[in-house]
N, C-alpha and C positions, 0 to 999 in steps of 0.2 A: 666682562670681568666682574668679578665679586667684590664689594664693599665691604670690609670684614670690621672698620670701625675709624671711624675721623674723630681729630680731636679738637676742639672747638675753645676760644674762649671767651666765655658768655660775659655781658654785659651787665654784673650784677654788684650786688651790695657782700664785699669780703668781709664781713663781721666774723669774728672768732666764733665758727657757729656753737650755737648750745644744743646739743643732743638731747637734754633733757626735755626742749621744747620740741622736738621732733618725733620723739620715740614715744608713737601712743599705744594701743592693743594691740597683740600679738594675733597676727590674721593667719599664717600660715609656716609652714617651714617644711625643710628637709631633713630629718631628724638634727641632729648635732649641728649639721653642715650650715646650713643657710636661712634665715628666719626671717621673716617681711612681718612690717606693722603697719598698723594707720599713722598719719601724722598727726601729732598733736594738736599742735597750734598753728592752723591753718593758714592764720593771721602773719605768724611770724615768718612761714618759710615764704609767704606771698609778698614779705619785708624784703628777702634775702634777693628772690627772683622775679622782683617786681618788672613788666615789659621786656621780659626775653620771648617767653611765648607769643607767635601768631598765629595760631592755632592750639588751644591749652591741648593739654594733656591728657587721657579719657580716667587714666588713675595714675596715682604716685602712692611710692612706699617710701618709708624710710629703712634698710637692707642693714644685717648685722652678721656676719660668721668668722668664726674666730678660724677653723680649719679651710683646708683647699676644697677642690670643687672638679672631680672626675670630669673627663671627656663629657660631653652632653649637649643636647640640642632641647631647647627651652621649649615648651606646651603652649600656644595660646598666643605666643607675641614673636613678631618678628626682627622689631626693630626698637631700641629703645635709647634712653639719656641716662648715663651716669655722671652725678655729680660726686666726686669720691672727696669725702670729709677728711679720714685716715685709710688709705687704703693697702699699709701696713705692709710695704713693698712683695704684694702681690701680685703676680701678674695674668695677663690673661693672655690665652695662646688661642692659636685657629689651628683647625684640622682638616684633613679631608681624609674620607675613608680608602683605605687599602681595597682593592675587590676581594669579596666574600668576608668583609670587616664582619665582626666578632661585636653582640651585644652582652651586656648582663641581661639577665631575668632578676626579676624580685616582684613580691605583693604589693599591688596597692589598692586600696579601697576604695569600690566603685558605687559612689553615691545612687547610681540610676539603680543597678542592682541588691544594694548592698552586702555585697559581698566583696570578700577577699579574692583579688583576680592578679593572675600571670602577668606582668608585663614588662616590654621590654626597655629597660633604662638606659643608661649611659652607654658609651664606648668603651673597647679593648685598647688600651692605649699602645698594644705592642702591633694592633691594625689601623693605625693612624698615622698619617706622615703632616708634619708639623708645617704652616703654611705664612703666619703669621702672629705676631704677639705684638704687648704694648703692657709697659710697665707705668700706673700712673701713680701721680703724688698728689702731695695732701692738695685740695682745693682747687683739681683739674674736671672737667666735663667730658665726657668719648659718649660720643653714639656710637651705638656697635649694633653689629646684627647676630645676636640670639637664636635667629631661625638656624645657623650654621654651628658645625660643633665645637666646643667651643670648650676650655678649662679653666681655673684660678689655681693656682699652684704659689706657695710660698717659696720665694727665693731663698736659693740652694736648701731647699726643705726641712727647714727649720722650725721646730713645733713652735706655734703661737699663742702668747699667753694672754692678749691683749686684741681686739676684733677689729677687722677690716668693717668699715663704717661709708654707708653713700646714703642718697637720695635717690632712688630709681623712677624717673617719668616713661611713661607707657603708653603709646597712641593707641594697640588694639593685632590683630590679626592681619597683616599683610601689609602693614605699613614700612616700608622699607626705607634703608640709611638715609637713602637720598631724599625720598620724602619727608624724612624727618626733618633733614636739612634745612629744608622750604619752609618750617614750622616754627625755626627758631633764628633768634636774632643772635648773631654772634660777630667775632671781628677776627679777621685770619693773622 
């Protein structure tokens, strides 16, 4: 049976976090959608999550997108930690594909080649049957698994003028929920 995401509550320091010491260089994003940075002050988030990890993390972002987040199955990571700061009752849903489910195509830019290349993106959501979901709030943690497809969608869809905000920790390629588990100190 498939782990789609456990929600965990970690053992750490609730300080009213400061975003301002979190949110450093802008490393990557989705256009509009979703933008990942470095973390600021290293120091400070290592204040907030002092001995939760046993086994650290191989990178962390700090995660910001004001709009939702189409069907999609994530690149590169399988299993990951969110800590949601404001998470701007957004929720996340699971999918599984319809047979002969239905991709987008769009460009993206293929550093190997450099060029503009076909590829296929997200999900048809009218080729998806809805599996599972988990609405969290401000100052919760969910490991979830990424490798599956997976949405953010704003409750009853509602434009957002105001960002959904986390901490995303990231072991690497095939590291899965349950191993995650193993990784981290928490209390049920």
């Amino acid at each position: 049976m498939t782990t789609y995401y456990k929600k965990l509550n970690l053992n750490i320091n609730h300080l009213p976090i400061d975003i301002k010491k979190l949110k450093g260089e802008f490393t990557f994003g989705y256009g509009d959608t979703l933008s990942y940075y470095h973390i600021l002050d290293k120091e400070y988030l290592n204040s907030i999550f002092k001995n939760v990890f046993i086994t650290p993390p191989m990178t962390i972002f700090f995660v910001e997108s004001i709009i939702g987040v189409g069907p999609h199955q994530d690149a590169g990571i399988f299993g990951c930690l969110n800590y949601y700061i404001t998470p701007n009752n957004f929720t996340t849903k699971f999918w599984l594909p319809k047979e002969n489910a239905r991709r987008r195509k769009g460009l993206r830019f293929n550093p190997i080649t450099n060029k503009q290349e076909e590829v296929l993106l997200g999900y048809v959501k009218d080729d998806l049957i809805l599996v599972d979901s988990f609405l969290a709030k401000d100052n919760e943690a969910y490991v979830f698994n990424n490798g599956e497809i997976h949405s953010v969608e704003a409750a009853n869809h509602i434009e957002r003028t105001s960002s959904r905000t986390m901490v995303q920790f990231q072991w690497g390629n095939n590291v899965s929920v349950d191993k995650i588990m193993e990784t981290v100190r928490y209390t049920l």
